[in-house]
C-alpha positions as CSV (number, residue, x, y, z in Angstrom):
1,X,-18.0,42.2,86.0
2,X,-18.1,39.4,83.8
3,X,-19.4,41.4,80.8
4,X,-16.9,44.0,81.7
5,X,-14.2,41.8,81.1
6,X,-15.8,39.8,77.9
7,X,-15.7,43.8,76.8
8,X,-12.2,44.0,77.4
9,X,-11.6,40.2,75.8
10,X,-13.0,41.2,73.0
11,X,-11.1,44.7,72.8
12,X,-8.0,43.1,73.4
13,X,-8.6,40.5,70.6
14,X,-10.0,43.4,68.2
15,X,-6.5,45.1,68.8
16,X,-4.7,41.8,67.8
17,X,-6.4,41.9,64.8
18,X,-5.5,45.5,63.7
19,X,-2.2,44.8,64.4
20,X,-2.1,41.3,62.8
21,X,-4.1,43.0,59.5
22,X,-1.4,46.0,59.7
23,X,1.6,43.5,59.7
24,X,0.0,41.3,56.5
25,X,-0.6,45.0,55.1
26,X,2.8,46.3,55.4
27,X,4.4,42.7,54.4
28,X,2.1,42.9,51.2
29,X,2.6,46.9,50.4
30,X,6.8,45.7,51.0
31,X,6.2,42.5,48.3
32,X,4.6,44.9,46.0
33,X,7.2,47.3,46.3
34,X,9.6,45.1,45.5
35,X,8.0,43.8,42.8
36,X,7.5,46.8,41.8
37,X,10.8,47.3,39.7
38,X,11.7,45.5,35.9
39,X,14.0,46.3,33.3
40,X,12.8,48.2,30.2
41,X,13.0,46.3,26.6
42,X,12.5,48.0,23.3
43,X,10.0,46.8,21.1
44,X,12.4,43.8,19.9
45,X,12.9,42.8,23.8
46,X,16.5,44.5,23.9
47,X,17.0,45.4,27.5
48,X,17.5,49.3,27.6
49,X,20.8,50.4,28.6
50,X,22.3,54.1,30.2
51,X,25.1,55.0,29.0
52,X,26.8,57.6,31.4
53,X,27.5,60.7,29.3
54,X,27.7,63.4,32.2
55,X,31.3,63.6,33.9
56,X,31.2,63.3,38.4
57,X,27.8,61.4,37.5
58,X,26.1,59.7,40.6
59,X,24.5,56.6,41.4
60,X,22.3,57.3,43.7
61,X,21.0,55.0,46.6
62,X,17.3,56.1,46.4
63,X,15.1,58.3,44.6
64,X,15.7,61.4,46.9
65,X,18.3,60.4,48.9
66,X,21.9,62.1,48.4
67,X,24.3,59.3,49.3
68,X,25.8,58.0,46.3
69,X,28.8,56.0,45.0
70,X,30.3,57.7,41.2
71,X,29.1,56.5,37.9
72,X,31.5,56.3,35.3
73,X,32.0,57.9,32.6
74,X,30.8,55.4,29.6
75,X,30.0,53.1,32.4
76,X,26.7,51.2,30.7
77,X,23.7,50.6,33.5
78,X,20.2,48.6,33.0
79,X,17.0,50.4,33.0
80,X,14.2,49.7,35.5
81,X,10.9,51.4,35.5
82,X,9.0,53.4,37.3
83,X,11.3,56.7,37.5
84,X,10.6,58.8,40.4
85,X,11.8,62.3,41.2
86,X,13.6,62.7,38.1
87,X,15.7,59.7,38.9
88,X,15.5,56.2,37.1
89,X,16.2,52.6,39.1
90,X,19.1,50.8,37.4
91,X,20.7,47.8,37.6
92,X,24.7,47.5,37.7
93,X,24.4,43.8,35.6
94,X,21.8,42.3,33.7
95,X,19.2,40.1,35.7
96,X,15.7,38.5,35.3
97,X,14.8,37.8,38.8
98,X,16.3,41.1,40.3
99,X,13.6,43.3,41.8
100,X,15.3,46.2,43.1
101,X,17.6,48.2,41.6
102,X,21.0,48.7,42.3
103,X,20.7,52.5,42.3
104,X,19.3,55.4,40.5
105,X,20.5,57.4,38.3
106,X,19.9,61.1,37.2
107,X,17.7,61.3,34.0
108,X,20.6,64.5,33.0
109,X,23.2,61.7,33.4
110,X,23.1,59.8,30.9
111,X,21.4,58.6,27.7
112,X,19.8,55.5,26.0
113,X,21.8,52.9,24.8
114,X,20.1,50.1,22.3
115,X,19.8,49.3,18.8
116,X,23.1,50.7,18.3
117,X,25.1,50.8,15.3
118,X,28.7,52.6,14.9
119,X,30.0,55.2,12.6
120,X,32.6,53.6,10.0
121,X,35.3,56.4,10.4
122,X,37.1,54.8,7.1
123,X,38.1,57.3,4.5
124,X,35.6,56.2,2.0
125,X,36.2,57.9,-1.9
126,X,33.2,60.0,-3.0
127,X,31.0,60.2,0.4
128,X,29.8,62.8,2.2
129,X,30.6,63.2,5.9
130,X,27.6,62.2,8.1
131,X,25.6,65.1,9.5
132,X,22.5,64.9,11.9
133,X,19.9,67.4,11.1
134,X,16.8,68.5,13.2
135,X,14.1,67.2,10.8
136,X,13.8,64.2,8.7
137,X,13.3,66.2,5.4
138,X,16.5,67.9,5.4
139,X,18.0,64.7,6.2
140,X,16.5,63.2,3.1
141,X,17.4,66.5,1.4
142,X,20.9,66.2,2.0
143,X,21.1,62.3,1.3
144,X,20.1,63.1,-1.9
145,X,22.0,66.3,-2.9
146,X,24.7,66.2,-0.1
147,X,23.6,69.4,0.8
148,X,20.2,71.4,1.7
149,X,18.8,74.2,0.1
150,X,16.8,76.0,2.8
151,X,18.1,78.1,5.7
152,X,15.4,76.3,7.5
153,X,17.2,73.5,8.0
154,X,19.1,73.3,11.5
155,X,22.2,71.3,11.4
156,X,22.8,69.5,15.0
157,X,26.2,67.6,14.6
158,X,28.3,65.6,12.0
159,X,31.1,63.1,11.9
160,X,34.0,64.3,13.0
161,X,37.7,64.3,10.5
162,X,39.4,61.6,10.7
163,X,42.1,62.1,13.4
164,X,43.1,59.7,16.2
165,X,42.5,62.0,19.0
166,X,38.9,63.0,17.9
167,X,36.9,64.2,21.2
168,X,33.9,62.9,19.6
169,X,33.5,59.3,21.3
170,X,30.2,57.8,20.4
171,X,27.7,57.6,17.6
172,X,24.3,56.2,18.6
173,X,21.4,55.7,16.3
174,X,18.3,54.1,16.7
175,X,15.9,52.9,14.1
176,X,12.6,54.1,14.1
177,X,10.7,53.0,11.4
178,X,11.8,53.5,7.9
179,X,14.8,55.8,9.3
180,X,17.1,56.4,11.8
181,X,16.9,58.6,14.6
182,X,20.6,59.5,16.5
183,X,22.9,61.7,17.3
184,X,26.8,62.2,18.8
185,X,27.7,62.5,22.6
186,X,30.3,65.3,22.1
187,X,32.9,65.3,25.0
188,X,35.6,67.8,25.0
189,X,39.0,68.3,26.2
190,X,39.2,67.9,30.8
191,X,40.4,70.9,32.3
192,X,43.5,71.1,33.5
193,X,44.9,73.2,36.1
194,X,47.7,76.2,35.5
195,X,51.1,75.7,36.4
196,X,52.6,76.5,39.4
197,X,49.8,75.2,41.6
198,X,48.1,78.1,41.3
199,X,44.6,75.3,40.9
200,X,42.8,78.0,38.2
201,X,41.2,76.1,35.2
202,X,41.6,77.1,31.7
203,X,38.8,78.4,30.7
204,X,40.1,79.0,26.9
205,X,42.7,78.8,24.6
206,X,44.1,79.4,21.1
207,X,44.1,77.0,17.9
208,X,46.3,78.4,14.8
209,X,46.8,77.0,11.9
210,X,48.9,77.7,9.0
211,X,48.1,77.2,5.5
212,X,50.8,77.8,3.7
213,X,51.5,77.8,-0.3
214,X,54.2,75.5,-1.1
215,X,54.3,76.2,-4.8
216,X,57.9,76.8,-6.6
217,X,57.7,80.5,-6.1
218,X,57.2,80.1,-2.2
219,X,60.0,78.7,-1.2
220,X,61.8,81.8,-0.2
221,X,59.1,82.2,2.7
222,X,59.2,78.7,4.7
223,X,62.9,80.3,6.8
224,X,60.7,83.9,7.3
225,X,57.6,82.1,8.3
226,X,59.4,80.0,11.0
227,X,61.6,83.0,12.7
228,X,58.2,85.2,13.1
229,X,56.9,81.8,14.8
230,X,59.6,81.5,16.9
231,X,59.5,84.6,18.2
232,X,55.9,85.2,18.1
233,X,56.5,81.9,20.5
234,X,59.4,83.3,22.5
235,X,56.9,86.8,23.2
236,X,54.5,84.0,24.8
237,X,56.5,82.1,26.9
238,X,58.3,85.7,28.2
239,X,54.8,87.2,28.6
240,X,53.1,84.0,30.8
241,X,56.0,83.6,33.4
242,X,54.0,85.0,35.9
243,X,50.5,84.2,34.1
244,X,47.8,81.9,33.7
245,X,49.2,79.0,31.5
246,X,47.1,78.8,28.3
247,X,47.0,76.3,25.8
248,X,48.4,77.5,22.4
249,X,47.6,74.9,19.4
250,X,49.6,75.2,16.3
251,X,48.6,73.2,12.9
252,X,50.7,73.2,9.3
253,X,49.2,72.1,5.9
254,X,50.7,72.9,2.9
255,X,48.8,73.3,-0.4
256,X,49.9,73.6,-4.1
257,X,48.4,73.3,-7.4
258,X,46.3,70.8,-10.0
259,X,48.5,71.6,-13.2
260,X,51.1,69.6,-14.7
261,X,50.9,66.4,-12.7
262,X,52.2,64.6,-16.0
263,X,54.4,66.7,-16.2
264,X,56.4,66.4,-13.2
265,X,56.0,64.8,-9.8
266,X,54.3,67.6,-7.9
267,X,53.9,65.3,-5.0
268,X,50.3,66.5,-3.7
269,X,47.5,68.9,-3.6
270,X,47.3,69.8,0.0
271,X,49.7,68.0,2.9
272,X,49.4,67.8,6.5
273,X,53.0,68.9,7.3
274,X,51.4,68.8,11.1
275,X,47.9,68.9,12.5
276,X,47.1,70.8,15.3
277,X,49.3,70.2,18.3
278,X,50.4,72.1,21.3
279,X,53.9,70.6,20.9
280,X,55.3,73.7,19.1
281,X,58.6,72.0,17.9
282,X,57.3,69.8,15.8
283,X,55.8,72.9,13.6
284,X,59.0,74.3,13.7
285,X,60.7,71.5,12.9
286,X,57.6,70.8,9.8
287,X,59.0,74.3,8.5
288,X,62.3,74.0,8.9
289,X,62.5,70.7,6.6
290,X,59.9,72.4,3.9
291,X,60.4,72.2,0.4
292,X,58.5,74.1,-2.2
293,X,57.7,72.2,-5.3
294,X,60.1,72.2,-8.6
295,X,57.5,72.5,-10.7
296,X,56.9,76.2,-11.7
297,X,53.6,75.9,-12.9
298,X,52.2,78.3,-15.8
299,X,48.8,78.2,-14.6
300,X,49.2,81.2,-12.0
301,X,46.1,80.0,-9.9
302,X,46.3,77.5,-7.1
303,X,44.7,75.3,-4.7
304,X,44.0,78.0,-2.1
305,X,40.1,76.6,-1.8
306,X,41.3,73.0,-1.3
307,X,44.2,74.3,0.9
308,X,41.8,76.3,3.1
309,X,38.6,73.5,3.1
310,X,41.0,70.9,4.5
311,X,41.9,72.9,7.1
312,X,38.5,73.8,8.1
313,X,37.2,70.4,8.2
314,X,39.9,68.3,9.5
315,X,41.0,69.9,12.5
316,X,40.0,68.8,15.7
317,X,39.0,72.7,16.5
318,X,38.7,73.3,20.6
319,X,35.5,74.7,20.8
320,X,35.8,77.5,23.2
321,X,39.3,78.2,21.7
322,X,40.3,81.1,19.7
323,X,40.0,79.8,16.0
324,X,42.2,81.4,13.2
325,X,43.8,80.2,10.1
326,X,47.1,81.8,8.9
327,X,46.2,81.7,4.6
328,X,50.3,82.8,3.4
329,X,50.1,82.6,-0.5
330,X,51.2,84.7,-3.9
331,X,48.9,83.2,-6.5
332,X,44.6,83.7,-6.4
333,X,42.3,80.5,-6.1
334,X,41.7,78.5,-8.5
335,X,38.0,78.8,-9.8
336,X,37.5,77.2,-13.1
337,X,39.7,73.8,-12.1
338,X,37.7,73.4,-8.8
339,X,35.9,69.9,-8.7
340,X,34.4,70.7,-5.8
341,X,33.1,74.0,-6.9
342,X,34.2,75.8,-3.9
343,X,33.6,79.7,-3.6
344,X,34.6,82.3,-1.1
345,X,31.6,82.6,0.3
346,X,31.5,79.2,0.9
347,X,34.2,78.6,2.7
348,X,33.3,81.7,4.6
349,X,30.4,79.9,5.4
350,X,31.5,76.8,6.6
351,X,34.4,78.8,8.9
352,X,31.1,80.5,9.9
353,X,29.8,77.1,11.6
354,X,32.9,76.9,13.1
355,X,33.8,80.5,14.5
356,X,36.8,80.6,12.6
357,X,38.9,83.7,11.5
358,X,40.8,84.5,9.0
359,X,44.6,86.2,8.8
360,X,45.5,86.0,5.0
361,X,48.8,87.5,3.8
362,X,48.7,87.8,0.0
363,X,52.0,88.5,-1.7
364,X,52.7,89.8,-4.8
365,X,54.1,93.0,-7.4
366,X,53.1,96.3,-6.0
367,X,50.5,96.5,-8.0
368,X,48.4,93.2,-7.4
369,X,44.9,93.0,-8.7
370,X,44.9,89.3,-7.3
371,X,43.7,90.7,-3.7
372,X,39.9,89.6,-3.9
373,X,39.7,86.3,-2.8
374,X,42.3,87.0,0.1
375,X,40.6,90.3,1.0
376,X,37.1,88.6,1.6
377,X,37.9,85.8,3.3
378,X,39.6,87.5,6.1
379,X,36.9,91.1,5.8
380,X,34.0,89.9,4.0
381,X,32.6,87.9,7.2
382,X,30.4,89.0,10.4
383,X,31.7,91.7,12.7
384,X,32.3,89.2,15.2
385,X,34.2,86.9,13.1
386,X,36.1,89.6,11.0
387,X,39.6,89.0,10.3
388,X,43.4,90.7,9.2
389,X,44.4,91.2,5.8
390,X,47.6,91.9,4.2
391,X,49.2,92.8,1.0
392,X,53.0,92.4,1.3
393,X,55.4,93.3,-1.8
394,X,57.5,90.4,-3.5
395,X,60.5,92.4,-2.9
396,X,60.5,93.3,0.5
397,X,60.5,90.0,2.9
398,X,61.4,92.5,6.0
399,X,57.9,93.5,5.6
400,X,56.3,89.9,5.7
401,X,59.0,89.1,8.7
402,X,57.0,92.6,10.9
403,X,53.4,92.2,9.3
404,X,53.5,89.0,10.4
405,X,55.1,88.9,13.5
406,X,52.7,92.4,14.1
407,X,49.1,90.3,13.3
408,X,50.0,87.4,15.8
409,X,51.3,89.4,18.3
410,X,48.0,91.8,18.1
411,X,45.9,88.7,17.6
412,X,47.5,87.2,21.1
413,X,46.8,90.9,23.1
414,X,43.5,90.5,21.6
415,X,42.9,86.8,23.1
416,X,44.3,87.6,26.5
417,X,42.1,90.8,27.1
418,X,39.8,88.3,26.4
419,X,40.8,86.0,28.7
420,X,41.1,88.7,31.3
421,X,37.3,89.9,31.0
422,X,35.8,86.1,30.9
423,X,36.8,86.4,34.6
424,X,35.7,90.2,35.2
425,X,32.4,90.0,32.9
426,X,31.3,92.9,34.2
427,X,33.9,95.2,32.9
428,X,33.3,94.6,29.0
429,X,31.1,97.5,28.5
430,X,33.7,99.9,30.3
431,X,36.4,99.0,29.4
432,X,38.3,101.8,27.7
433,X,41.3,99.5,25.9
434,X,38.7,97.9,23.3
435,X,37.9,99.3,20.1
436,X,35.2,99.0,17.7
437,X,37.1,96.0,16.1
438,X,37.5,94.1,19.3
439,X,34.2,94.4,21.2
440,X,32.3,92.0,19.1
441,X,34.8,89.0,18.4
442,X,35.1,89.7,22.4
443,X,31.6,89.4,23.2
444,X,31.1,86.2,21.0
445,X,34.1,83.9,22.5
446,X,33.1,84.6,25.8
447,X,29.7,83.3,24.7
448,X,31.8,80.2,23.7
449,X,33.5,79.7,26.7
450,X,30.5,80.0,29.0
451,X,28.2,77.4,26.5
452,X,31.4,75.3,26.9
453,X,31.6,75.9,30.9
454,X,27.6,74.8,30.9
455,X,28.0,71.5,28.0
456,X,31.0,69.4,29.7
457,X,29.8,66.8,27.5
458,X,26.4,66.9,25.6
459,X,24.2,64.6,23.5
460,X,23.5,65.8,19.9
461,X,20.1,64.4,18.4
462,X,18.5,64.3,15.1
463,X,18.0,62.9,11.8
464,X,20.4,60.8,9.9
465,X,20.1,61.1,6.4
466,X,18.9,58.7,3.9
467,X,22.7,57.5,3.2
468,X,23.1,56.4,6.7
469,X,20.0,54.5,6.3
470,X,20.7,53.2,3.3
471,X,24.5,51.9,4.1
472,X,26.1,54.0,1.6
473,X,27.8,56.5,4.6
474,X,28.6,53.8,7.3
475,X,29.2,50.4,8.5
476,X,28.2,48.4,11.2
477,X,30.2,47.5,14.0
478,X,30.2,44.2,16.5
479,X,30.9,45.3,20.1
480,X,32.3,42.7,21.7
481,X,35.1,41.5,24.6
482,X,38.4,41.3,23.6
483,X,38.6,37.7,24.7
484,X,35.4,37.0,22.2
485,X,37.6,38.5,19.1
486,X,40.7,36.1,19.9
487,X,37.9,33.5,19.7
488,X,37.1,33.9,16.6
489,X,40.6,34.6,15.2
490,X,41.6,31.2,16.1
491,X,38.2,29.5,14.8
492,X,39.1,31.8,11.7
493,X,42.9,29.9,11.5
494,X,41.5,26.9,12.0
495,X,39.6,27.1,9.0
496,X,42.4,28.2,7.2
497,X,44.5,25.5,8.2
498,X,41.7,23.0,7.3
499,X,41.3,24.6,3.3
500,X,45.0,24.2,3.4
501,X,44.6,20.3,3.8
502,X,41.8,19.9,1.5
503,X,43.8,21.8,-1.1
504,X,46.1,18.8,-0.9
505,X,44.5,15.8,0.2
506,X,40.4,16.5,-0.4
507,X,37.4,17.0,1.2
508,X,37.6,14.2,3.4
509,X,41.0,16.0,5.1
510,X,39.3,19.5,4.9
511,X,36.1,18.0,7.1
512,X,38.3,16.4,9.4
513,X,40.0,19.9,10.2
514,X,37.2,21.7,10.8
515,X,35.2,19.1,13.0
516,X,38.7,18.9,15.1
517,X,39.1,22.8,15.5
518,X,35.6,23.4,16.3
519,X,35.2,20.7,18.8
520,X,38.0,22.0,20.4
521,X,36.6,25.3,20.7
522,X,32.9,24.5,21.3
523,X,33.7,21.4,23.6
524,X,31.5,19.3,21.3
525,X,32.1,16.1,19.6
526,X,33.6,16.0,16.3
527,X,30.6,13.7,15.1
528,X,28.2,16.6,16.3
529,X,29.6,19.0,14.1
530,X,28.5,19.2,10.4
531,X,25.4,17.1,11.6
532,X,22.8,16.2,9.0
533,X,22.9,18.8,6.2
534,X,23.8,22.0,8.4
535,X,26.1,24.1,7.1
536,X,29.4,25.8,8.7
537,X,27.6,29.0,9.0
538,X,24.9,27.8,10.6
539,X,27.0,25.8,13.2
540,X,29.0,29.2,14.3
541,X,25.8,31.3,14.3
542,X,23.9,28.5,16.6
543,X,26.9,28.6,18.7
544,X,27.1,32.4,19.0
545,X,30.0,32.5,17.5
546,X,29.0,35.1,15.1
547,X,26.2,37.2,16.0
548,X,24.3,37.0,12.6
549,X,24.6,34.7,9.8
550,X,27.5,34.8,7.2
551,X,27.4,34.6,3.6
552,X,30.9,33.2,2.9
553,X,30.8,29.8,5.0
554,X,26.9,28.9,3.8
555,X,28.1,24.8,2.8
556,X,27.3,21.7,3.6
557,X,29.4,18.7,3.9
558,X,28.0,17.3,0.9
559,X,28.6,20.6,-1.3
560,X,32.4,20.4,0.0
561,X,32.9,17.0,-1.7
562,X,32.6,18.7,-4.9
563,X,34.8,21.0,-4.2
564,X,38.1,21.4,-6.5
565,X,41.4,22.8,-5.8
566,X,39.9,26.3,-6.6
567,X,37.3,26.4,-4.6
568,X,39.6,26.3,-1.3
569,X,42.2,28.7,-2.8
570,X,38.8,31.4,-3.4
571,X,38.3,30.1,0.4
572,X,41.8,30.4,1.4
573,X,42.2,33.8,-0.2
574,X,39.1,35.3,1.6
575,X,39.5,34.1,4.9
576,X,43.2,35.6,4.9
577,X,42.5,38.9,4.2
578,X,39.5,39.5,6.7
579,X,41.9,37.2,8.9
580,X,45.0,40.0,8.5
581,X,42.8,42.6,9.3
582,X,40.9,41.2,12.5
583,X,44.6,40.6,13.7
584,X,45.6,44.3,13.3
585,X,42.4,45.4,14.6
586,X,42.3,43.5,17.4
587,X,45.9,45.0,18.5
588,X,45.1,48.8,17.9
589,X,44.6,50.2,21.4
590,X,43.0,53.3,20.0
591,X,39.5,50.7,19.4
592,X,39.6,50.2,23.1
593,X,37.0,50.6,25.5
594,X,36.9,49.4,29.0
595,X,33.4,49.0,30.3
596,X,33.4,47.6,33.7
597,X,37.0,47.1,33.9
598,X,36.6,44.8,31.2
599,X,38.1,45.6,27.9
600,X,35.6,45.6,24.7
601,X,35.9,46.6,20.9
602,X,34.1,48.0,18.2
603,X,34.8,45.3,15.1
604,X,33.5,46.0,11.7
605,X,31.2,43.4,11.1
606,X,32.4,42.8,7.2
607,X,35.6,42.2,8.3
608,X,33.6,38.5,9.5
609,X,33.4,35.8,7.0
């Protein structure tokens, strides 16, 4: 009996023990999971960042499970390691001690965000616009030449135009060695829904613009131009009463010619009378106020290439749009005062890249053997991206009033059987109203529109050429808080006030100042500042005021009390231009970003001292 229950003693105690030993187990498996978790540095122990690029992005609660709370768009996240299920731990605000994360997010959700360095958008005289390409080679290749020579090079993405409501939100690029490595995140257009509540998307829509010669001998065709628009306009808004509302885009540029600028004021070579805009009435009202040049050039060639190039590069093309350009003109191109040694097939080339078409109206005598140029821009292209030509008689401006009004009104039937058949797919092949013409320029937008349905917003990698990493093609940028850049305006001012008072009393004044305005701002003693033989620039790097070290405020005390008179006025001067344009900058909501609710900008950094 005795040995029976010993038996049973020991049993009990022996289950204790498993139990006890299971506990410590499953506290010590739950400490190692939870120390499991740490943010991800790059090689230069930069925390690693996500940066939300995918629109209705989640962050998730676990890696499998489906509760979630949204992830911003452009909402910036820390990376934790290790990913799991195709999901990556993150953390909502930096931390060193924090174990867990905060959430996961979808690897498709977002992408990297470190070593970053902006685009400078600047119009900069004699550069190339930035382009990523698939391999480093044709990168280099196009750094050097600003153009590659080999079909085998795959262009990914470039720059965008400069316009104000570019789609195209952020350039990253990270270095990898002795180049670059980056791309865009490209996010278009959000859908908006039809009117009359009808809730259907727009799943396309149509971009136009006009290039239109503005030479003397074209003035007679502005008032024509602008009554076939406004009734091509009128057919529209009579046709969609009862239909889908579609966006319809309409640009104006105006081009002229390179001769006899000392002769007379020709005023320019090409003009944006109006970018691309769905407000309508302005292009009317661009038309209506036109003005054809008073110079009547002898040189009967023009600026049709430069005309036509602008208008393929800067608009901000919709890409699952219809894309046509209206060329209206009575003179050929002209080729032998062409800088930029444009061709036709050029220019067919890059509206190639772009899937745009051509309409080109060339007017002239009855018998015009000026027609080539016109002719193969709007025919010599792919059957899917061939265009309309027209030859219209000097003498008859009824005929440019019904050809024209006839090629946007066939051009419109053409977009809407489109737009009919991107919802009945099925029907293209038997469908009996298209024609030979129509079937392929058909089958290739709806190709368009589905890529675009499938891409809401996409990240473009590659390689940035050798410009880029050399400087010559961009310029850093500073991306900081708004608070932070009124910081260093006033810390600016206050070293303008200070150069003021040395001008007239000295050295001894011009210290004073600056030990008074940046104890203020740094909460530090005045006898702390300017201690031993620092100089200013080190001071407001050391106390992050400027996140690198300047070039401009490198002196010491003792180097300021040989300063003369001209020495603050090169001072003075400096600080007041980068001072004007920090102010303006720092005012343009358009460099606006709110990251967390909290409102950041992108600052060129050479706009510092």
């Amino acid at each position: 009996m005795l040995l029976i229950q010993n038996q049973k003693s020991k049993s009990h105690n022996i289950t204790h023990g498993i139990y006890a030993i299971l506990i410590a187990l499953s506290l010590i498996s739950n400490l190692v999971h939870a120390q499991a978790f740490q943010i991800v540095q790059t090689n230069e122990n930069i925390p690693k960042k996500a940066l939300i690029v995918k629109q209705n992005a989640k962050l998730f609660k676990s890696d499998t499970s489906q509760e979630s709370e949204e992830a911003p768009f452009i909402q910036l996240y820390f990376l934790m390691t290790p990913e799991k299920n195709n999901r990556v731990p993150v953390l909502k605000k930096f931390s060193k001690i924090k174990t867990q994360p905060d959430g996961w997010l979808e690897k498709e959700a977002y992408v990297e965000w470190h070593t970053v360095q902006m685009i400078n958008f600047e119009p900069v005289a004699g550069r190339e616009r930035v382009k990523i390409y698939a391999t480093q080679a044709c990168a280099e290749e196009f750094g050097r030449l600003g153009k590659t020579t080999t079909d085998d090079c795959q262009l990914l993405g470039e720059e965008p135009p400069q316009n104000p409501q570019s789609r195209l939100l952020i350039p990253i690029f990270q270095r990898q060695a002795e180049t670059y490595h980056g791309g865009f995140i490209r996010i278009p257009l959000p859908d908006e829904t039809a009117s009359g509540g009808t809730g259907r998307r727009r799943i396309s829509g149509y971009d136009l613009v006009l290039v239109v010669d503005s030479t003397y001998s074209m003035g007679d065709y502005f008032q024509p131009t602008l009554r076939v628009l406004q009734s091509f306009i009128q057919v529209i808004q009579d046709f969609m009463q009862t239909e889908v509302a579609t966006p319809l885009n309409i640009g104006l540029l105006f081009y002229r010619d390179r001769q006899f600028w000392h002769l007379c004021d020709i005023g320019y070579l090409t003009h944006w009378a109006q970018s691309l805009t769905p407000n309508i009435e302005k292009v009317f009202s661009a038309l209506d106020n036109a003005k054809a040049t008073e110079c009547d050039s002898e040189d009967f060639p023009e600026a049709v290439f430069d005309g036509l190039y602008r208008a393929i590069v800067d608009t901000q093309w919709n890409p699952p749009h219809f894309k046509t350009i209206l060329l209206i003109g009575d003179a050929p191109p002209n080729f032998d005062k062409n800088p930029m040694n444009f061709t036709v097939s050029s220019l067919n080339a890059l509206a190639d890249d772009k899937s745009i078409r051509f309409l080109t109206f060339k007017i002239g005598s009855e018998v015009d053997e000026d027609l080539e140029a016109f002719e193969a821009f709007a025919l010599e292209r792919n059957e899917h991206l061939t265009g309309r030509f027209r030859h219209i008689n000097r003498a008859n401006l009824q005929q440019f009033e019904t050809d024209l009004m006839d090629a946007l009104t066939t051009e419109w039937e053409l977009f809407n059987k489109t737009l009919a058949l991107s919802i009945n797919s099925e029907q293209i092949d038997f469908s009996p109203d298209l024609t030979e013409y129509e079937l392929p320029i058909i089958m290739a937008q709806l190709e368009q529109i589905k890529a675009s349905k499938q891409n809401d917003s996409h990240f473009v990698t590659g390689w940035v050429p050798r410009k880029v990493k050399d400087k010559l093609a961009f310029g850093e940028y500073i991306f900081m808080r708004k608070i932070d850049l009124k910081l260093r305006i006033l810390i600016i001012e206050g070293i303008l006030t200070a150069a003021e008072a040395g001008m007239v009393d000295g050295a001894e004044a011009f210290l004073s100042a600056v030990r008074q305005t940046l104890a203020t701002h740094l909460k530090m003693k005045t006898q702390d500042i300017f201690a031993g033989n620092e100089t200013l620039g080190d001071l407001l790097k050391k106390a992050a005021l400027l996140p690198f070290k300047t070039e401009l405020l490198l002196f010491t005390p003792q180097e300021v009390n040989t300063w003369k008179p001209v020495d603050y006025e090169k001072l003075n001067q400096s600080l007041n231009d980068k001072l004007r344009v920090l102010r303006e900058f720092s005012t343009n909501p358009n460099h606006l970003r709110l990251f967390e609710d909290v409102p950041y900008l992108y600052v060129p950094k050479r706009y510092f001292p």
